[in-house]
Structures are given as C-alpha cells and as structure tokens.
C-alpha positions, 0 to 999 in steps of 0.5 A, a space after each residue: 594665629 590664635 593657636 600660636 598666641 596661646 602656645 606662647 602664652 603657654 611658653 611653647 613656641 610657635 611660628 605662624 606662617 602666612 600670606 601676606 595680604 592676610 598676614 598685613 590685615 587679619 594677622 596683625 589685628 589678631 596679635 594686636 587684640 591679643 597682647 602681642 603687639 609685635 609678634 612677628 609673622 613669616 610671610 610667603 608673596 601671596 595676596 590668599 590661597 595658592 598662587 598659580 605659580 605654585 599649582 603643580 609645580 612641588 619644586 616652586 612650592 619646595 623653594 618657598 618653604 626654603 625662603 621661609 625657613 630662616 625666618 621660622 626659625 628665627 621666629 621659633 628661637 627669639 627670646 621668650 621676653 620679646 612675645 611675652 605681653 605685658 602682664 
C-alpha cells in the first residue's frame, strides 16, 4: 500500500490489489494516514492469504486475475487529480 501512495505521489501510477478484509481495515487506514483518503483499493473475496479454493487450482486462480482486471485498469488510468492529496 505504501509503495503505491508514494509512486502516485511521484505521479506514477499504481494499483493495489488486496484481500478484502486487509483492504476494508489496514488498507484504507494506511490511504487515510497518508493523504489519500479515497484511494481506491481492488479487492479479491478473501478474509487474508490464499483461499482453499484457489490451492492447486491455476484456472480458479486465472479467473480471479480476470474479475480484477477491470478494476486495476480502471485504477491505473483515473485521472491523476482524483489520487492526488490535497496540498
């Protein structure tokens, strides 16, 4: 989280891609702290680490990357203006 904050900061964007329940607590608090209030986080439906569902399964883990596709790019081309903090 805090590599992506400080490559916007640099004006080089990035995506942060985490598990929900790290992305709701630890993730947004660390945006927060930082001056990014809203930065916006992709999340995958996991409360930490892999979930059993995923282990040994590349086409389950294939398909998550595909659901949050969208999102990253959509992260990764937002307008500068909507990460930036305020000065």
């Amino acid at each position: 989280m805090l590599d992506a904050l400080t490559m916007e900061r640099r004006g080089i964007p990035a995506a942060v891609i985490a598990a929900e329940k790290l992305a709701t607590t630890t993730g947004k608090a660390m945006a927060r702290m930082q001056g990014f209030p809203d930065y916006p986080i992709v999340t995958i439906p996991s409360d930490m680490g892999v979930p059993d569902e995923y282990r040994g399964k590349p086409e389950a883990v294939e398909r998550l990357a595909d659901s949050a596709c969208e999102r990253v790019v959509a992260v990764l081309t937002c307008s500068a203006a909507e990460l930036t903090p305020p000065a």
